[in-house]
C-alpha positions in Angstrom: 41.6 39.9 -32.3 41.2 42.9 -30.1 43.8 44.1 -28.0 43.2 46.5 -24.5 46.7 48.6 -24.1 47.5 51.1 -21.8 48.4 54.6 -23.2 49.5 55.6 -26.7 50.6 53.2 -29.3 54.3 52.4 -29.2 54.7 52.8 -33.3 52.9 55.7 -34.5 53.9 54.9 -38.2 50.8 55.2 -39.9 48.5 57.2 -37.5 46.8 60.6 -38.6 48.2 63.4 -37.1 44.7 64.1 -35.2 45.0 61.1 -33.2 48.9 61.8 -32.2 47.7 64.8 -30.9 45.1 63.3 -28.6 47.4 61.1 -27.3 49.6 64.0 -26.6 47.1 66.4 -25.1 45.8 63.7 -22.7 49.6 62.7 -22.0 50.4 66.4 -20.9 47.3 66.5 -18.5 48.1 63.5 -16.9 45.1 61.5 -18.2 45.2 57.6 -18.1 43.7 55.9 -20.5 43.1 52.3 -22.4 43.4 52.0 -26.0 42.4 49.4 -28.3 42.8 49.7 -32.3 40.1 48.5 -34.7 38.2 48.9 -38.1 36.0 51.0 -38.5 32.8 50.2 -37.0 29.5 50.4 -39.3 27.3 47.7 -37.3 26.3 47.6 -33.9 27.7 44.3 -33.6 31.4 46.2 -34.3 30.7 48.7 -31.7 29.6 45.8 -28.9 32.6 44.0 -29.7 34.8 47.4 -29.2 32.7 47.9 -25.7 33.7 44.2 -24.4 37.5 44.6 -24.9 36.9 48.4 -23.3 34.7 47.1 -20.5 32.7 50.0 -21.4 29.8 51.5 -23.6 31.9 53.9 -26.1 28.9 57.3 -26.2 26.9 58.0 -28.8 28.6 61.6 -30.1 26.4 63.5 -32.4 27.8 66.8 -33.8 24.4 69.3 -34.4 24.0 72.7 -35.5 20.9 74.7 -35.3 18.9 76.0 -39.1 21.4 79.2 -39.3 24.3 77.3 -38.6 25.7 79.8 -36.3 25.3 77.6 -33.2 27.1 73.7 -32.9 27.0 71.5 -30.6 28.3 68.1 -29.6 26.2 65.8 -28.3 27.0 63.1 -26.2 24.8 60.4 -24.7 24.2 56.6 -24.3 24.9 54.1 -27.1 21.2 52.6 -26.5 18.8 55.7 -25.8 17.1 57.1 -29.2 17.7 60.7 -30.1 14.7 63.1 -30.3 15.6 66.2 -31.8 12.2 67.8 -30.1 13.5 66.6 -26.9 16.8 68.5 -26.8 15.9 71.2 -28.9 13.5 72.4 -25.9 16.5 71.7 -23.2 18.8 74.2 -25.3 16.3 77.0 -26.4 17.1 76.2 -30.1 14.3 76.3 -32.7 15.4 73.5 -34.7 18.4 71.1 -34.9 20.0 68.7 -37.6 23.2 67.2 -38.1 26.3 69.2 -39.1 27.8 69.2 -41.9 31.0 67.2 -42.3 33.3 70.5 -43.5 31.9 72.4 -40.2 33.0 69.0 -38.0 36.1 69.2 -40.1 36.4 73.0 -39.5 35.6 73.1 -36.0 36.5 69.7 -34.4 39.5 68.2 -36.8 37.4 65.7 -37.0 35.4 63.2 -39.9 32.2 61.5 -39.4 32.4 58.3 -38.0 35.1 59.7 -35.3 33.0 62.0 -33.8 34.6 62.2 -30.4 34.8 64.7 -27.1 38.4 64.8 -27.7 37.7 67.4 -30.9 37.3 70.2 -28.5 40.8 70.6 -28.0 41.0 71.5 -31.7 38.0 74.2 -31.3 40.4 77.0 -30.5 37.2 79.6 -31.2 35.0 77.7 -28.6 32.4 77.1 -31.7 31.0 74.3 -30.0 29.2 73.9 -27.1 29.4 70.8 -25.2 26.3 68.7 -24.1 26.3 65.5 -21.7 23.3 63.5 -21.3 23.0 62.4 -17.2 23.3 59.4 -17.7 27.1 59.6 -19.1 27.6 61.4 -16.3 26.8 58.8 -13.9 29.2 56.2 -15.2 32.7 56.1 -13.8 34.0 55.4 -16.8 33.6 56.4 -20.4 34.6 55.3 -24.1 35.3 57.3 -27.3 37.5 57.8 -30.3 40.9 59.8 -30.0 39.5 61.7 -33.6 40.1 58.6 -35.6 37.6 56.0 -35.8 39.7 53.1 -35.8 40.7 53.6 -32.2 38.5 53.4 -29.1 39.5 54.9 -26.3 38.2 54.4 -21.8 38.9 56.5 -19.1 37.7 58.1 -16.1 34.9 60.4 -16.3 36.0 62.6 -13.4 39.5 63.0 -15.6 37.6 64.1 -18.7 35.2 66.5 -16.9 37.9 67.9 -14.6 41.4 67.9 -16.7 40.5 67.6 -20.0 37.3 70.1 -20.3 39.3 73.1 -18.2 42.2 72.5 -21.1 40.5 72.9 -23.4 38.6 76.0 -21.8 35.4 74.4 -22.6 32.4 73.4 -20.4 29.2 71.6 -20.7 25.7 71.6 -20.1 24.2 68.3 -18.8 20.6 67.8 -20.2 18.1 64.8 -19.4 17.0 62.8 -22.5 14.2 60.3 -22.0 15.2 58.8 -25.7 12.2 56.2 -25.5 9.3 56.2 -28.4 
């Protein structure tokens, strides 16, 4: 059974590194946040289950690249809406997009698939990825994702994420608008 804490764990003993570090980061910015620990989650079932103890729809975080591989970017958007490639690629003025490969997420975020997370750009010291935010996250009070490890979920305020968190890290974002229906 699913637990909802507040803030970090109180035994670390086990944790990767990556995800004491998140907790510490948002710790030193002031951030609140809600925590609960899990398995990984490889069915949609897992990940509504994870959203009912949060109270909230954990993103969809997709970490893209363009066909050079000189541009990245981290995508994130609504747990239901479909991604179209076509559809963003025209919002960004890149050519063609596909997903990253797991070294670059690795080498850019600290990060492994399945724990894709907006929490990795506060290991992207060479600002290698840009951020992009659908609306529609935008418009929820609230948000959920993974402190770089997928067997934590994470919620906290949007407003703390876009205006603590983001400066931090001395990122920013670009909000785009993505239909996502057939």
């Amino acid at each position: 059974m699913m637990e909802l804490w507040k803030g970090r764990p109180e035994n670390e003993v086990g944790r990767l590194p990556r995800e004491v570090r998140t907790y510490d980061f948002l710790d030193s910015l002031g951030i609140e946040y809600y925590r609960t620990d899990h398995e990984m989650a490889n069915t949609m079932e897992a990940c509504n289950e994870i959203d009912k103890v949060l109270d909230v729809i954990i993103c969809k975080n997709l970490f893209l690249c363009n066909r050079q591989k000189t541009n990245f970017y981290l995508l994130m958007m609504p747990g239901d809406k479909k991604f179209k490639t076509k559809e963003l690629s025209a919002q960004i003025n890149s050519a063609r997009l596909s997903f990253a490969e797991p070294e670059d997420m690795l080498k850019h975020l600290d990060i492994e698939p399945g724990a894709v997370s907006i929490m990795g750009l506060m290991n992207d010291k060479e600002h290698a990825v840009q951020l992009l935010i659908d609306e529609d996250v935008l418009k929820g009070e609230e948000l959920g994702c993974h402190p770089c490890v997928c067997t934590s979920s994470l919620k906290m305020k949007t407003a703390d994420v876009i205006e603590k968190f983001l400066p931090a890290t001395e990122h920013d974002y670009k909000t785009v608008h993505l239909v996502g229906e057939d």
